[in-house]
N, C-alpha and C positions, 0 to 999 in steps of 0.2 A: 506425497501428501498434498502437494497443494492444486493436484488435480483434484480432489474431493472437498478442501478445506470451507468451501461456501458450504455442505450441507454435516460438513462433523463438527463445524465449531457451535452454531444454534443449541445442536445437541450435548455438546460441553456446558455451555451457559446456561443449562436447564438441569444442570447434573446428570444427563441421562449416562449409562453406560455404552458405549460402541465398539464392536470389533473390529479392529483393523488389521487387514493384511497386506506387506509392502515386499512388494519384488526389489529383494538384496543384491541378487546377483543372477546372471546368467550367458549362458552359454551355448553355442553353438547356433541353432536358429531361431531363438524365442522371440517371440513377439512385440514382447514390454521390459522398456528399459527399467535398469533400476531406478527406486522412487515412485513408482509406479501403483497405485494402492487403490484397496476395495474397501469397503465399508460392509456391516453388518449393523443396521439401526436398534433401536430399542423394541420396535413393533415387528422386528425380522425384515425392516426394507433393507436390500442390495445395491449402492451405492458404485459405481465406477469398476473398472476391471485390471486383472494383472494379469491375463492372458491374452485377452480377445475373445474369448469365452471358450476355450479348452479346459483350464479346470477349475473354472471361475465353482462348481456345484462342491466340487472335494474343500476349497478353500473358504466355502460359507458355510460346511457342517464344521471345519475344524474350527471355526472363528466361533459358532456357536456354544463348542466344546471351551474354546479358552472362557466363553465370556461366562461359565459356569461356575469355571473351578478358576479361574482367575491367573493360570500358570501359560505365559507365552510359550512358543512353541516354534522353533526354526526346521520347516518342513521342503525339502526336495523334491520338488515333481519334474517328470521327464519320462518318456517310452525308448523302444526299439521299434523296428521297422514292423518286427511280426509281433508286438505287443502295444500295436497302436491304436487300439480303440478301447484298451481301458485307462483308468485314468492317469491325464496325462495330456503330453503336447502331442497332438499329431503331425507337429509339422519335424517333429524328431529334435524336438533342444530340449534344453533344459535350464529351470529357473529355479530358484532360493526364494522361498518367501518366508517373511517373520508373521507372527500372527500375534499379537496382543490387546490387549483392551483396554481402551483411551478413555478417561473422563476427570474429572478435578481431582481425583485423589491419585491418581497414576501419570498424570503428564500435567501438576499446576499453572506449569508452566507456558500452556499452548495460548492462552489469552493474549500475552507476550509476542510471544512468535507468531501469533497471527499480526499483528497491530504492526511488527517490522516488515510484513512480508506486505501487506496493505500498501503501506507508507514508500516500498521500492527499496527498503533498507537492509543490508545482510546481515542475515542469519544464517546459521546453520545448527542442526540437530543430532546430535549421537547418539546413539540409543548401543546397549551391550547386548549383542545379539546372541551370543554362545560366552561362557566362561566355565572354568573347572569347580567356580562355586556357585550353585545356583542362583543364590541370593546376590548375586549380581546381574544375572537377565534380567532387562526390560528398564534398567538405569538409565538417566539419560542426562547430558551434559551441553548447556545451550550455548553455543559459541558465537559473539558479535565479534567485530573489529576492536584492535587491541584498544587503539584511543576511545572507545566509548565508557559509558560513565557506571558501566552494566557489563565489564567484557564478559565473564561465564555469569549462569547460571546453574544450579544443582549440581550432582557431584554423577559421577561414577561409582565413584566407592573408595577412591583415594586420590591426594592431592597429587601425589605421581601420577598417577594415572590421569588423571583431569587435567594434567600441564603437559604430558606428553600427545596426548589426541589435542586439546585443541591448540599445540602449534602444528600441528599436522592438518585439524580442519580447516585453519588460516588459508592455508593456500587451498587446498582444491573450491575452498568461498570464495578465490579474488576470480577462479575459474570457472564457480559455476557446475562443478560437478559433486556427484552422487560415486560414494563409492565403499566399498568394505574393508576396514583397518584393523590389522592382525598385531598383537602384544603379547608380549609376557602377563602371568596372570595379576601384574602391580602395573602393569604399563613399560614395561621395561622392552627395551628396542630389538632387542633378542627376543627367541623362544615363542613359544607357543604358549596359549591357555584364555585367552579374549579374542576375540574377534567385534568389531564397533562397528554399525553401520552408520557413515555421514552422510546427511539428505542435505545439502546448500540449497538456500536459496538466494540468490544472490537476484541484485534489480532485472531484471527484462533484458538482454540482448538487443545492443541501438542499430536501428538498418537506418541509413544517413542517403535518401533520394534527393538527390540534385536536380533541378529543373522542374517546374510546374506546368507539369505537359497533360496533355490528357493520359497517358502513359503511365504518367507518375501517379494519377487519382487512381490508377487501376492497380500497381506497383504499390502503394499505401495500404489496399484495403486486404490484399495478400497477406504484406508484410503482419501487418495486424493479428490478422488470421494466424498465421503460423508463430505467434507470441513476440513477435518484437515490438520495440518501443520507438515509432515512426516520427521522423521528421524530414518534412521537405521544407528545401529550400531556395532561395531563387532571390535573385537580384531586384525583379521586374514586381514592385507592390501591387501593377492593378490584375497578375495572374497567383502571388503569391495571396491567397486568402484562405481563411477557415472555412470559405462555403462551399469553395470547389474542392474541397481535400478534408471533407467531414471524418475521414478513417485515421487521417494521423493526430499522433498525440501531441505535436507540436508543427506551427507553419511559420518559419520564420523568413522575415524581410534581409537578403543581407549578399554582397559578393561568399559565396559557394566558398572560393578559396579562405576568405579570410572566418567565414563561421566557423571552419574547419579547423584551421588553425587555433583558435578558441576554445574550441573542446579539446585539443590537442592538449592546450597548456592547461586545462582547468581540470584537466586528467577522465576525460569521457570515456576517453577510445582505448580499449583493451580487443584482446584475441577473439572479442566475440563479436566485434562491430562490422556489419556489410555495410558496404557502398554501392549504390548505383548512381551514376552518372548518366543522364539522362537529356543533356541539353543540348548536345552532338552539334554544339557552336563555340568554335577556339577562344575566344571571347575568356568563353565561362569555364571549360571543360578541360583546357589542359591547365592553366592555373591549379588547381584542384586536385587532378591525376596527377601531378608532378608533386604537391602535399602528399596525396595518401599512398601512392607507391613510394614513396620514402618511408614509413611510418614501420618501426620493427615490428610491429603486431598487428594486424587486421583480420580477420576471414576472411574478405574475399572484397573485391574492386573490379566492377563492373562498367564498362560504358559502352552506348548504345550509339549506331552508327551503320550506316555502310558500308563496304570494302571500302570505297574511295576515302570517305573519311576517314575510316580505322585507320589507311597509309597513309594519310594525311596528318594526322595526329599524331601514330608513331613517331615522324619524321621530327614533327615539332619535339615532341616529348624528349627526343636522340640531342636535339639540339637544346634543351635545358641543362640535357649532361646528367640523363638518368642510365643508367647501367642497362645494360643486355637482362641479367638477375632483376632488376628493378620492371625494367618494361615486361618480362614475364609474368608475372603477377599480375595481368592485366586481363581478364575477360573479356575482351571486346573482338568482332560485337559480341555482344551482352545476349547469355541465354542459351537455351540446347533448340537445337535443330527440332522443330516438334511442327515446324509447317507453321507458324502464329502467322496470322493477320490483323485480326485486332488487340487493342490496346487489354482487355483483358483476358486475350490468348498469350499476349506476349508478356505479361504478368506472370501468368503461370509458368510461361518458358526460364524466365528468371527464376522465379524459385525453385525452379525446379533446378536449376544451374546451381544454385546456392546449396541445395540439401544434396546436391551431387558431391561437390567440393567438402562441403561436414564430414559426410560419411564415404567420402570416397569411392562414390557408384561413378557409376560411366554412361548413365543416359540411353542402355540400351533396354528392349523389348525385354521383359521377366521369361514371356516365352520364346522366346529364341538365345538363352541364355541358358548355361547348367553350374547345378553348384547352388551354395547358400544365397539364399535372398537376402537375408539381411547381413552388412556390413557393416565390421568392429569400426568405431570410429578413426577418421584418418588425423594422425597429425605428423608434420614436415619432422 
């Protein structure tokens, strides 16, 4: 949802009715992850996609149909090889969408959950996507952080059940992910008979660029682009400024190692934080890589260099007394082989390294590859 949320909430606050359909689950080679959602406006506008536009047509008549008779709907689309051009994925997967209808009287709630998702604050959303009693589809149970002064909101349909999903959406919010949770029909850990889909929204994923190079302005507005919440930083005030690095969301004055360490202890840096290292001068850069290749959780640590450097800095890094394990974890040089020359070719090589490392690709040509295109997400 919160690809769509600038043009569904206007229409919340205006009372209107909207249909919404959110890809729950999928499989094989679909396009759109789950979370992924379409709109059906009040005047019949089409709002965002859950396919790519495969069966975006079948998912705006059934959203029409819910938004009539008011009964959400958990609908399967998916083909075979020789039934690929009616509706359906052509690229041969298959996706789960829910389809329901959003406005003040069916989700009161969303004023809320927009205002924390705004603010960078997590939330997370259940909604009861299947159950053995109807009158429990399209229920939805708002999950913040235990210490807040608001932890739920709404119910399910029972306190068992509302205390079992949201210690369960607890953690997949500290991570960040979208996923579909199966119960007994009270919430009970066993058995079958509910099914919840949890949408997290947890704050932005921090990508942490070291060095204000011109590299790094190019490395900012990427980062940006592909949803993370950018900060560079850099020792050097008269290069650290907000007018050469208009893309990140913060530009701080400060030794690399020791800011690092600061968000360490202030509790920044979880499994979803990139590093790039960027200043390929010992000075600044093993300080720093010797912090974050210690760190038990990162995504990914990158530094940019040389061969010569790169053995150069290994060497030092060997001699701080980081582990064979430790210095693996290390990207450098920084990026896939893509040919870059310039600072915003070699931006793209990076993130392009980075959503390698997420999902587990390898950097190679789509056409000179066989097998699925898209890749279940990687973790160690």
């Amino acid at each position: 949802m919160r690809d769509v949320l600038a043009k569904l909430l206007p229409w919340w606050q205006t009372g209107d009715s909207v249909g919404v359909g959110t890809v729950i689950a999928t499989f094989q080679s679909a396009p759109r992850l789950p979370g992924a959602s379409m709109l059906v406006g009040p005047a019949g506008e089409a709002v965002g996609s859950v396919s790519g536009g495969c069966v975006e047509g079948a998912v705006y008549e059934l959203a029409e149909q819910v938004l009539a008779d008011r009964v959400p709907v958990l609908q399967r689309y998916g083909v075979s090889d020789e039934d690929a051009f009616t509706v359906g994925l052509t690229c041969g997967g298959i996706l789960d969408v829910f389809v329901e209808v959003v406005d003040q009287q069916s989700f009161p709630e969303l004023g809320e959950v927009a205002a924390d998702i705004e603010a960078g604050q997590p939330i997370a959303v259940a909604t009861v996507i299947s159950h053995d009693d109807a009158s429990w589809v399209g229920r939805r149970l708002i999950i913040r952080p235990e210490d807040h002064r608001t932890p739920t909101l709404g119910s399910l349909g029972s306190a068992r059940a509302d205390e079992a999903v949201a210690a369960d959406a607890r953690g997949l919010l500290a991570a960040g992910r979208n996923e579909t949770l199966h119960y007994g029909p009270d919430g009970q850990r066993r058995g079958d008979g509910m099914a919840v889909f949890l949408s997290s929204y947890a704050p932005k994923p921090r990508m942490l660029v070291f060095g204000a190079i011109d590299f790094a302005a190019a490395v900012a507005r990427v980062g940006s682009f592909l949803g993370y919440h950018v900060t560079v930083c850099d020792a050097r005030p008269v290069f650290a400024t907000a007018s050469r690095f208009p893309d990140a969301d913060e530009v701080v004055v400060k030794w690399p190692h020791k800011f690092l360490v600061e968000q360490v202890e202030g509790g920044r840096i979880d499994g979803r934080t990139v590093i790039c290292v960027l200043t390929h001068d010992p000075k600044f850069d093993v300080p720093v890589l010797e912090t974050a290749l210690r760190l038990p959780e990162v995504a990914y640590v990158g530094a940019m260099g040389s061969r010569r450097t790169h053995n150069d800095r290994m060497a030092r890094l060997k001699e701080a007394g980081l582990t064979d394990d430790e210095l693996g974890r290390l990207s450098s040089p920084i990026g896939l082989d893509l040919g870059a020359r310039t600072p915003e070719e070699t931006a793209i090589s990076i993130a392009a390294e980075i959503v390698a490392v997420h999902w587990g690709g390898h950097g190679d040509r789509l056409s000179k590859a066989e097998g699925p295109i898209h890749h279940a997400e990687h973790r160690d």
